[in-house]
N, C-alpha and C positions, 0 to 999 in steps of 0.2 A: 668448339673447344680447340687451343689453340698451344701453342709453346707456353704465352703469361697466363693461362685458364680460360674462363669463360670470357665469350664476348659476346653483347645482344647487340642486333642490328634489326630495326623496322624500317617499315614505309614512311619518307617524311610526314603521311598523312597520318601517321598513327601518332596518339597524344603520349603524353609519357603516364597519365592516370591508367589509360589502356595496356598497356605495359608492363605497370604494376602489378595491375589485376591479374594477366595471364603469366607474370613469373608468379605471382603467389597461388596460385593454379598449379603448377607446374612446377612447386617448390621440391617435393620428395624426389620427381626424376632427375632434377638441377641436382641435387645433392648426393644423388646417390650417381653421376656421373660425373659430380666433380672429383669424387671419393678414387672412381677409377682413373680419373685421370690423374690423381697424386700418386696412385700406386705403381700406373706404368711410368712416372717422370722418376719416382724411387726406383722400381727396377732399373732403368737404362741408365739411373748414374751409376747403378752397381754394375752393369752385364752389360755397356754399352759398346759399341764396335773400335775392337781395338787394334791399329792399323801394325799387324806383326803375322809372324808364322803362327799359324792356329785363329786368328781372328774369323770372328762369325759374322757376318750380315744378311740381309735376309734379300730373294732373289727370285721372284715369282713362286711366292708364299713359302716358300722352304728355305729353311737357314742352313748357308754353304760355309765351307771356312776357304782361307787364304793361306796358300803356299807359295814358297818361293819354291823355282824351279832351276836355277843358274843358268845356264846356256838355252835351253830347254824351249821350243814357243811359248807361249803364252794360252792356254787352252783350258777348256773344263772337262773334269771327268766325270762323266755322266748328261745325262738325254738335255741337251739346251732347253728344248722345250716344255721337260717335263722334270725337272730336278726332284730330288730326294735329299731329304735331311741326310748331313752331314756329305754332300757331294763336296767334291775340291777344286776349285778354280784354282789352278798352278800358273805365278807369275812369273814372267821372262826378268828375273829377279834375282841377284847375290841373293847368298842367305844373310849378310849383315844388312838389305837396303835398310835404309830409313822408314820411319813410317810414313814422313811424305811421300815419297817415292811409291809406296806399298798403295797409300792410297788414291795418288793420280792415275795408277797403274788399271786399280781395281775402280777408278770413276769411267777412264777410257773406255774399258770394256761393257761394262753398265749401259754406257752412253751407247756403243755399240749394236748390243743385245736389244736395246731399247727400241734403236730405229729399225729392227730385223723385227722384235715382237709385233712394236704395237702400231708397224706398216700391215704386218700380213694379218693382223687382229680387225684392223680398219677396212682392207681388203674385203676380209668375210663378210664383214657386218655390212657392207655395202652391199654384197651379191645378195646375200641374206636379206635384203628391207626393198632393194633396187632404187636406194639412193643414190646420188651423185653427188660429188663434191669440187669445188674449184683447185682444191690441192691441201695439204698438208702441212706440218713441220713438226719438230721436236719443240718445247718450249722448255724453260727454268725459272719459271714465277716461282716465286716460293708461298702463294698458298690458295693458289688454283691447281685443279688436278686438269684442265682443258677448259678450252673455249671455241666458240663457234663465231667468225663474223658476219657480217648481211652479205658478203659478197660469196660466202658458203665455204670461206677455209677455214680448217680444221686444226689447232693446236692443240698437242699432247704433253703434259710434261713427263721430262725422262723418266722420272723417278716412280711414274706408276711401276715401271721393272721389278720393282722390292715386291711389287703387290699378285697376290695367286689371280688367274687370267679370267676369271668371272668379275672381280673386281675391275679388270680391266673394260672389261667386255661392258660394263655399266656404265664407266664413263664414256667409253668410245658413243653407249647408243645414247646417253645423256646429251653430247653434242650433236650428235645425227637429229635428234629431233628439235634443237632449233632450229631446223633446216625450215622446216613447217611453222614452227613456233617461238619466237624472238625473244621468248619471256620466262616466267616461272608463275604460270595462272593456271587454272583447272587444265586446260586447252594443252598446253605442254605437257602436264602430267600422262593426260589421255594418252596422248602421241607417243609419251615413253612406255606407257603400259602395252601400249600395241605391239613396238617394236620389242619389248621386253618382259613380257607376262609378269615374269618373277621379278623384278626389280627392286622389292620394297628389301627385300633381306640383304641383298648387295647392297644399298643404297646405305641402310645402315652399319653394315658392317663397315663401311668406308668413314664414316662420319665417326665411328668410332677410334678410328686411328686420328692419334696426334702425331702430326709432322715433326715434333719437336723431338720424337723417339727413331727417328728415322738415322740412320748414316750421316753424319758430319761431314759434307766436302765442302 
């Protein structure tokens, strides 16, 4: 489920009669998540993030707002790590900036927060599994949350940041376990269940977000 709604994608070996079958199978779940995905694309045109004094976005599951600060550094009030609704990231900002301004300001930072999270997120889960990796990086695909390649480095994109750190913590072991397995077949699943017990509840809760409701930069 994506920005234009649904999209199906199979194995080229699967026929399109096969297909048929298993959306008309799976017709009532199609429907009743298309329904929510109308509903969140109508919220966020009503509430969606709007780059001013008071603006809200969301920041490791909690929605903070945006201040300007004038001379002021650039800092958040409140636990970086563990934010709380309605915390205030205060910008090194006139109170007239522009909203471009407001929101390069508040993407820098993001980006910042990003490579501090979901470096020492990645860190854990390694000590944690006693995987190894060949390195890291930040990415901005716009509709991968990470990937793993055969030479064993690890790409994150930024914008998991928006997302609460169980969420993160999913995808980080989603890529750790192509480490072992190159694929998405029984054999990966195993390997993520190992590293992840509980997986299946993140795994959905993240499919359920559409990107397309996410912060505009």
């Amino acid at each position: 489920m994506g920005e234009s709604g649904l999209r199906v994608t199979a194995p080229t070996w699967v026929g399109g009669a096969e297909i048929e079958r298993l959306l008309h199978e799976r017709r009532d779940w199609i429907l009743r998540h298309l329904q929510n995905w109308k509903e969140r694309r109508e919220h966020w045109h009503q509430h969606g993030t709007r780059w001013e004094n008071g603006g809200r976005l969301p920041y490791l599951g909690a929605t903070i707002e945006m201040r300007t600060s004038g001379n002021a550094p650039t800092h958040f009030a409140g636990a970086l790590d563990q934010p709380a609704e309605g915390d205030v990231l205060w910008l090194a900002l006139p109170a007239d900036a522009s909203a471009e301004r407001i929101r390069d300001s508040v993407q820098a930072w993001l980006r910042q927060r990003a490579q501090a999270v979901l470096g020492d997120r990645l860190q854990a889960a390694l000590a944690r599994t006693g995987l190894s990796i060949a390195g890291w990086r930040l990415s901005s695909a716009a509709t991968r949350w990470g990937s793993c390649s055969s030479s064993g480095r690890i790409r994150l994109n930024w914008r998991l940041v928006h997302f609460a750190p169980h969420l993160i913590d999913y995808v980080i072991i989603h890529e750790l376990a192509h480490l072992r397995e190159m694929n998405h077949g029984p054999g990966f699943w195993a390997q993520v269940e190992t590293l992840m017990p509980d997986y299946r509840s993140a795994r959905e809760a993240l499919r359920a977000i559409d990107p397309g409701v996410l912060p505009d930069f």
